[in-house]
C-alpha positions in Angstrom: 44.5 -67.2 43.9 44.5 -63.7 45.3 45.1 -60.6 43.7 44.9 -57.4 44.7 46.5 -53.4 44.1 48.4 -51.7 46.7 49.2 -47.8 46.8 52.2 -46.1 49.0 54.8 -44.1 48.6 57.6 -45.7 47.7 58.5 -49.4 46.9 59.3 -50.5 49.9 56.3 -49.3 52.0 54.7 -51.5 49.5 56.2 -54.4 49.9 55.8 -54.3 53.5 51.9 -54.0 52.8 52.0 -56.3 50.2 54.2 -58.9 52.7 51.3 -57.9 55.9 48.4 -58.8 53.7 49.6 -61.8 51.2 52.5 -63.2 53.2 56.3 -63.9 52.1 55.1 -65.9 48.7 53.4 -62.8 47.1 54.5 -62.0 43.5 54.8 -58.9 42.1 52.7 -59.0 38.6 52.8 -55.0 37.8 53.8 -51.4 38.7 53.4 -48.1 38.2 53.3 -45.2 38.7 49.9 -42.7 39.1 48.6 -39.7 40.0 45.9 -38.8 42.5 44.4 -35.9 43.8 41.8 -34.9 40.3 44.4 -32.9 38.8 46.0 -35.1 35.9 49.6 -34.6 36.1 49.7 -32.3 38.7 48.4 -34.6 40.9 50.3 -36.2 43.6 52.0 -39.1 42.3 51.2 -42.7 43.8 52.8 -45.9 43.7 50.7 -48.8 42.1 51.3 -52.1 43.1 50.2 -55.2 42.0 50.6 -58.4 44.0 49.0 -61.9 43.7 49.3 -64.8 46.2 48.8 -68.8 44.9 46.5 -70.2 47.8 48.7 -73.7 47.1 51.8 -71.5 48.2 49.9 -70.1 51.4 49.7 -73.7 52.4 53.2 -74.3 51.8 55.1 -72.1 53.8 57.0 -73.5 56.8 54.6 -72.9 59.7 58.2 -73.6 62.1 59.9 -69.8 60.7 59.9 -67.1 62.9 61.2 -65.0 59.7 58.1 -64.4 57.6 60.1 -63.5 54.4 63.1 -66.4 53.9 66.5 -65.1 52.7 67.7 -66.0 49.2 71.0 -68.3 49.0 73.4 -66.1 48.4 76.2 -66.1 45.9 79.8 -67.2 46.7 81.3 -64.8 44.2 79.3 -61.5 45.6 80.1 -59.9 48.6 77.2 -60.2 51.4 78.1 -56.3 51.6 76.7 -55.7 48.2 73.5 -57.8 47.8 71.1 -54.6 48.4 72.2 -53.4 45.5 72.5 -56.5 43.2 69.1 -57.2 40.9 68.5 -59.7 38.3 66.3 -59.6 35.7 64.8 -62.6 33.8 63.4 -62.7 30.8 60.9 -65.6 30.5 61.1 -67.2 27.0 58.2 -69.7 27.9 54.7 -70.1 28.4 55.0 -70.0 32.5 51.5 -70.8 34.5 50.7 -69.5 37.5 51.6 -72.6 39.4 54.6 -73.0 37.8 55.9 -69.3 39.0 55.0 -70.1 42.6 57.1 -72.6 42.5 60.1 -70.7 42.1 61.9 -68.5 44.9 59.9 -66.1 46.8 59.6 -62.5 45.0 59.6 -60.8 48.2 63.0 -60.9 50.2 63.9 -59.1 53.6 67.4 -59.5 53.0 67.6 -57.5 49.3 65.6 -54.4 48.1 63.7 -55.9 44.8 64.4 -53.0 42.3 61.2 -53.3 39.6 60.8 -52.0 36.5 57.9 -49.8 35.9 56.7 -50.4 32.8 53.3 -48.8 31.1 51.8 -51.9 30.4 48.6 -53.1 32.6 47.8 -56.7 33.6 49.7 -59.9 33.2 51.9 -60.9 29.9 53.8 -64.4 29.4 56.8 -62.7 28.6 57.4 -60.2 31.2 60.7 -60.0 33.7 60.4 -60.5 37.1 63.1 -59.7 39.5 64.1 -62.3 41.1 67.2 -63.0 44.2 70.4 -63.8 43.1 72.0 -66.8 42.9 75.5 -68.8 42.0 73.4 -70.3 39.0 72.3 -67.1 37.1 76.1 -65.9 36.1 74.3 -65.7 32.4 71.4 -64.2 33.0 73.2 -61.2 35.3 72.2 -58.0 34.3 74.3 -54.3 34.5 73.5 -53.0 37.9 75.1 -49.6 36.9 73.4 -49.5 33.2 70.1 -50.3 35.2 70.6 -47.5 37.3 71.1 -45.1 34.5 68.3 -46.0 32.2 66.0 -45.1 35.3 67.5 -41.6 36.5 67.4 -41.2 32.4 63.6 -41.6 32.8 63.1 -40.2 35.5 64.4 -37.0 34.5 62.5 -36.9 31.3 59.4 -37.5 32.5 60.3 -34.4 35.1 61.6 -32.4 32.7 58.4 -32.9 30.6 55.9 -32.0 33.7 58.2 -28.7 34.3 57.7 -27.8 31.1 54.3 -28.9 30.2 52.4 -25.2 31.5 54.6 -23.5 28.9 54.5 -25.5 26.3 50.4 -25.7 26.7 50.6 -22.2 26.9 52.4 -21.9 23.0 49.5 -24.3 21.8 46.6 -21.8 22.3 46.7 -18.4 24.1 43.7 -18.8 26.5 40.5 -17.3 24.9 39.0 -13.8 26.7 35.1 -14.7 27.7 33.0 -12.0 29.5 32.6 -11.8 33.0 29.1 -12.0 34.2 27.2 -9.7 35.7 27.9 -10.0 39.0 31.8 -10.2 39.0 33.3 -8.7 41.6 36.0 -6.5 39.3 33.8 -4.5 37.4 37.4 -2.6 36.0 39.0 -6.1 34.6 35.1 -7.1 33.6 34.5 -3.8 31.4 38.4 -4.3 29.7 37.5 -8.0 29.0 33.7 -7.0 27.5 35.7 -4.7 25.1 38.0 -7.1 24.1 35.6 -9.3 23.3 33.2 -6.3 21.4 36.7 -5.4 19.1 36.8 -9.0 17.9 33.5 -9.4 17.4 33.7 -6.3 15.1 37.0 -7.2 13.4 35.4 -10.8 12.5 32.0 -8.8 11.1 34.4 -6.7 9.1 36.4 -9.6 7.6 33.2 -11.5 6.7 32.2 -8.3 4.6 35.5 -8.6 2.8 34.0 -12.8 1.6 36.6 -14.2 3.9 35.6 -17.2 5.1 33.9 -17.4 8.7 36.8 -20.3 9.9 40.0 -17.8 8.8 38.0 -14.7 9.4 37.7 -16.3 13.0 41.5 -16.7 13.3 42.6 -13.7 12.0 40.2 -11.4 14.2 41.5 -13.4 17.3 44.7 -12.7 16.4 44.8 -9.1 15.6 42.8 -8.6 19.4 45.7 -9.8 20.5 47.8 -7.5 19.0 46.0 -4.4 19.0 44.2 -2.8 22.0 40.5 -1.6 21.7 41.5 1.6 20.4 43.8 0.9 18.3 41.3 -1.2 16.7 38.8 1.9 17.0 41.5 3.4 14.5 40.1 2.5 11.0 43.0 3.5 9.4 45.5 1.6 11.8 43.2 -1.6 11.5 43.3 -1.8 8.0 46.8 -1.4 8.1 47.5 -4.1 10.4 44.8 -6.5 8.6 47.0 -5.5 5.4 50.0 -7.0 7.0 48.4 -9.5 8.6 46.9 -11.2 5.4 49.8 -10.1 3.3 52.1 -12.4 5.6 49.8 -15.1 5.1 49.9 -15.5 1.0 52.7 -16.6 -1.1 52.4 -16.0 -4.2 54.2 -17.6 -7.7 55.8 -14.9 -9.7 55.2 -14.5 -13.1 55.0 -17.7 -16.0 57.6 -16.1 -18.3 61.2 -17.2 -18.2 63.1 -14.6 -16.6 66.8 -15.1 -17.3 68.1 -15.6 -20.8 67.8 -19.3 -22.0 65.4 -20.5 -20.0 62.5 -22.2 -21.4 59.1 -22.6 -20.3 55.9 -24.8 -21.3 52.9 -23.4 -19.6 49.8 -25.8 -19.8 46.3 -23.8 -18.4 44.1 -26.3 -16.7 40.8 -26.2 -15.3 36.9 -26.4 -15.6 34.8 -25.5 -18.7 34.1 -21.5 -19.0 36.8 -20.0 -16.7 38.6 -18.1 -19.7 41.4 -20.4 -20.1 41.9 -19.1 -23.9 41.6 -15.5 -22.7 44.2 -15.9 -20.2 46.8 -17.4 -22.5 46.2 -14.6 -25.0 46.8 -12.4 -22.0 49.6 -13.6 -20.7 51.7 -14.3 -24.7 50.3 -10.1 -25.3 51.9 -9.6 -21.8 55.1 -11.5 -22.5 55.5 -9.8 -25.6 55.2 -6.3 -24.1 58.0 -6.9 -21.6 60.3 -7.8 -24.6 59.9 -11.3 -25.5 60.2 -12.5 -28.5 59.7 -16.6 -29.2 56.2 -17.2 -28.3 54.3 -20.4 -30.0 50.7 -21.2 -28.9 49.3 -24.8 -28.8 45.5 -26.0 -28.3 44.3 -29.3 -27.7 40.6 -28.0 -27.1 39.0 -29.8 -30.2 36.2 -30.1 -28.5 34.9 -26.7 -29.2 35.7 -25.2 -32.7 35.2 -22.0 -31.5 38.2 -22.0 -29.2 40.6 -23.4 -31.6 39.1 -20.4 -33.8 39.4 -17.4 -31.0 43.2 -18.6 -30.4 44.0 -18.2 -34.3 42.6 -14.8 -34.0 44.6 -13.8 -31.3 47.9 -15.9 -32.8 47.4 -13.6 -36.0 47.1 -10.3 -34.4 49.8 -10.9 -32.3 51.7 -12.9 -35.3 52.7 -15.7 -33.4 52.3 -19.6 -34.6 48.9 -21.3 -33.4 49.5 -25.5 -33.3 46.0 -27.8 -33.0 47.3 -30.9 -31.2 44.7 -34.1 -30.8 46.7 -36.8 -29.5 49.1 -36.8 -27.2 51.9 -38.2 -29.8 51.2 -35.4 -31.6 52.0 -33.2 -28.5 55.1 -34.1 -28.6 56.0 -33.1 -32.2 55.0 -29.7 -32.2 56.7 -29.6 -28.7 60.1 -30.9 -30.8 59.4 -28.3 -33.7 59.1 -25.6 -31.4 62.1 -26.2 -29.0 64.0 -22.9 -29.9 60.8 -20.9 -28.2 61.6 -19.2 -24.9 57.7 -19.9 -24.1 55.2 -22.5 -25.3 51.7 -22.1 -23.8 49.3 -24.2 -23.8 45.4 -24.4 -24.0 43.7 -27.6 -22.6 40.0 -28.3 -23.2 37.6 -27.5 -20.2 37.1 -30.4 -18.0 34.4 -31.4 -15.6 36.3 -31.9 -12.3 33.7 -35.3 -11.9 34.9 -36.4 -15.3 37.6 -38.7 -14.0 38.2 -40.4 -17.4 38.5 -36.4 -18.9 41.3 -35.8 -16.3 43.0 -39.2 -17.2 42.7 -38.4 -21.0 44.3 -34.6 -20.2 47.4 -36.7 -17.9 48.0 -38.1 -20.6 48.4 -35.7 -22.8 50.8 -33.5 -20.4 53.0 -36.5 -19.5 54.6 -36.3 -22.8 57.0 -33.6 -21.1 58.3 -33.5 -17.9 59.0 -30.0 -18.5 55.6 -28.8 -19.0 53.9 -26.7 -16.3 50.4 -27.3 -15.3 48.6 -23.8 -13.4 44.8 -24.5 -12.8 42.5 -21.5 -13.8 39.7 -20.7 -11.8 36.9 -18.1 -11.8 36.3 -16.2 -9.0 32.6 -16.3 -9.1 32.7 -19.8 -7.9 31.3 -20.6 -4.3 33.7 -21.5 -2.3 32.8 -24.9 -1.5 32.9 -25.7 -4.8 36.2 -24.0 -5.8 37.5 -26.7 -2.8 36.3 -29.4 -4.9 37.0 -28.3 -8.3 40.5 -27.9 -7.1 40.8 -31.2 -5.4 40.0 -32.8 -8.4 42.4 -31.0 -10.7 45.2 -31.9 -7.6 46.1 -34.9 -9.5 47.5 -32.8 -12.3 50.0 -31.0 -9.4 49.2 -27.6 -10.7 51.9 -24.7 -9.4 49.8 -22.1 -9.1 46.1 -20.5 -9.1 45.1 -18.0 -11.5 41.7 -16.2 -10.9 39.4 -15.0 -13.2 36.5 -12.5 -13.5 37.4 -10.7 -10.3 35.7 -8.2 -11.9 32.8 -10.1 -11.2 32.7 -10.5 -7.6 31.5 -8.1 -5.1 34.5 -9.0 -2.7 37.9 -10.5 -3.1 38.4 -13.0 0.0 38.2 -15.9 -2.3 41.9 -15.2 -3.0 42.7 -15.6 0.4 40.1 -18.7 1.2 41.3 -20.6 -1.6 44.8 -20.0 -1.1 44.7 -20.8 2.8 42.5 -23.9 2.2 44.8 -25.3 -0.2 48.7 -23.7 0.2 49.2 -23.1 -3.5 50.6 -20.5 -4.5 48.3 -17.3 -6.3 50.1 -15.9 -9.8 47.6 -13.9 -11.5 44.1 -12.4 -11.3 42.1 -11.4 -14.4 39.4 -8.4 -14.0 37.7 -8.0 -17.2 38.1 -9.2 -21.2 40.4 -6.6 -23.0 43.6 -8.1 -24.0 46.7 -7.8 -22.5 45.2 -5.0 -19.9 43.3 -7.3 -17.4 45.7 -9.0 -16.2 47.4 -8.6 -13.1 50.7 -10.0 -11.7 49.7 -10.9 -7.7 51.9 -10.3 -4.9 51.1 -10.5 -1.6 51.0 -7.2 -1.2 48.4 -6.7 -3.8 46.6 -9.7 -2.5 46.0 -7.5 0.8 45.2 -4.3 -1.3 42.3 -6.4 -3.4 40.6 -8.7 -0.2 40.8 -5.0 1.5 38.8 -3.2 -1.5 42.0 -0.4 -1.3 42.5 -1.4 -5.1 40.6 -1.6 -8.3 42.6 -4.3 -9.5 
């Protein structure tokens, strides 16, 4: 048997190629079509043939015919008028050999035009259709000329519409990158703007770095503003902090505050998080807060029995503030104090300090909170942390779905881009930041606003 690929135009330069080379037998196994010319798919496109020839069916055509490609019996109940346009396709529910399709009807007819179906598909399956004449026999198997003929100007204009629209739609992926010319470009005007453009970012990028935003968003954010701003507008301190204000200010959503804020609403706040972040601080914080804004049913709940002294420090702050203190150590429990204290407007909730590797720690606190579906979980961090381990601390705590971040000992820090990298790594919301120990003072209610004014150093928290 010989096979072999054949490129042209269109399908019926191939099939005279195909009918020069292979004879009148040949079968049609594939095609498709491709482009040449080394640019992808702007590239010229080519019809790709496949043909084969059985060397049993070389030796069996009639050496007597003057035609080298036999005409197919034609059908009684079709006009001879209409055959070019007839096709029928047959869908082969057996195993067929090679043999066994040679010894049907010649693929290649000079008295029809064999439409093929181009399908994506390479090589030889069992269970392909092959076009094949028409004959009286195949009423059944007939196939919708017209529907034919539709499905392919469908495809065909999709695929053109697709290659039309391909530059534009490249060009909304990615804005091509500025690089500097070398030193020997021939434009030393376009080769001194681009130079510049590439200097302001490089700047911009240094500048965001200073502020501990991570190099991958710092990256992003000083491409984009180059794009926005021209070389001396970015000169402009004043106007680049402004922009960079807006810029990351659009980029942070914030939560809102824990408290309910219509009358008869209820909320259950539950602090999660790792050991020494100021979890029982930051409820005292936030009841003092609540309290100050005119609320008035507050109940406080711990289930840190682990350490004494944090059951102790929230009594302390429960007395001063004269508001009830409940020590829960089993989840059952939980849900009693939760039932004694369903008339408060807000329940919060201390949770022991977890190691984020402790797995059975985390399954232990699950189950303390999946007593009620109405309790909130909001996972406290500090914002001394490294960054790469803030990632994992908070992918750890993930399983406990917390609704927002609240970040602690600001204060501490030298910059304030850990809001933004945690917050752009992860998309959870930001609700508070705390920035020292007195109670309720340092606190602060974040907005994204604010965000911009604490990554920027423009506020003192």
């Amino acid at each position: 048997m010989q096979v072999k690929v054949f490129e042209s135009e269109d399908m019926s330069s191939a099939l005279r190629m195909i009918k020069k080379e292979l004879g009148p037998n040949a079968l049609i196994l594939s095609s498709r079509t491709v482009r040449k010319g080394g640019m992808g798919l702007f590239g010229k496109p080519v019809l790709e043939v496949t043909a084969a020839i059985d060397d049993d069916a070389e030796m069996d055509i009639d050496k007597g015919q003057n035609s080298a490609f036999p005409a197919a019996p034609a059908s009684p109940s079709v006009p001879q008028s209409s055959k070019r346009f007839e096709e029928h396709i047959r869908s082969a529910e057996d195993e067929l050999t090679y043999a066994q399709l040679w010894r049907r009807q010649p693929v290649i007819n000079s008295t029809q035009d064999v439409a093929l179906q181009t399908e994506p598909e390479q090589g030889y399956t069992s269970n392909r259709s092959y076009p094949r004449p028409a004959t009286s026999s195949s009423t059944n198997d007939d196939y919708d000329v017209t529907q034919l003929r539709a499905e392919l100007g469908s495809l065909r204009k999709m695929v053109g519409d697709l290659v039309e629209d391909l530059p534009q739609r490249l060009e909304q992926l990615a804005r091509p990158r500025i690089s500097v010319p070398q030193a020997h470009s021939f434009n030393p005007g376009v080769g001194h703007q681009a130079a510049a453009h590439q200097g302001a970012e490089g700047e911009v990028l240094q500048l965001l770095q200073d502020y501990g935003i991570e190099p991958e968003t710092a990256q992003t954010i000083a491409h984009f503003v180059t794009g926005q701003l021209s070389p001396k507008q970015i000169a402009d301190k004043e106007q680049l902090r402004t922009f960079l204000h807006a810029t990351i200010a659009d980029l942070v959503q914030t939560h809102g505050p824990l408290f309910p804020q219509q009358e008869g609403e209820q909320r259950r706040v539950a602090l999660i998080g790792p050991t020494g972040v100021g979890k029982t601080t930051t409820i005292a914080k936030l009841a003092a807060a609540y309290l100050l804004a005119g609320g008035k049913k507050v109940a406080l709940i711990t289930i840190d029995t682990y350490r004494i002294a944090a059951v102790e420090q929230l009594k302390v702050y429960g007395e001063i503030m004269n508001l009830p203190v409940e020590v829960v150590v089993r989840p059952e429990h939980l849900e009693q104090v939760l039932e004694r204290h369903r008339n408060k407007d807000l329940v919060l909730i201390d949770t022991a300090g977890r190691s984020p590797r402790d797995s059975v720690s985390l399954d232990d606190l699950e189950a303390f909170l999946a007593v009620d579906p109405q309790i909130e979980t909001h996972l406290v961090l500090s914002a001394t942390t490294r960054d790469r381990d803030l990632y994992e601390i908070y992918k750890r705590f993930s399983v406990l779905e917390p609704r927002s971040l609240l970040l602690t000992k600001l204060d501490e820090c030298e910059s304030a881009g850990v809001l933004l990298n945690i917050h752009v790594r992860h998309n959870c919301p930001l609700s508070y930041v705390a920035n020292g120990q007195k109670v309720p003072e340092d606190i602060v209610l974040l907005t994204p606003e604010h965000v911009g004014d604490l990554v920027l150093g423009n506020s003192e928290g």
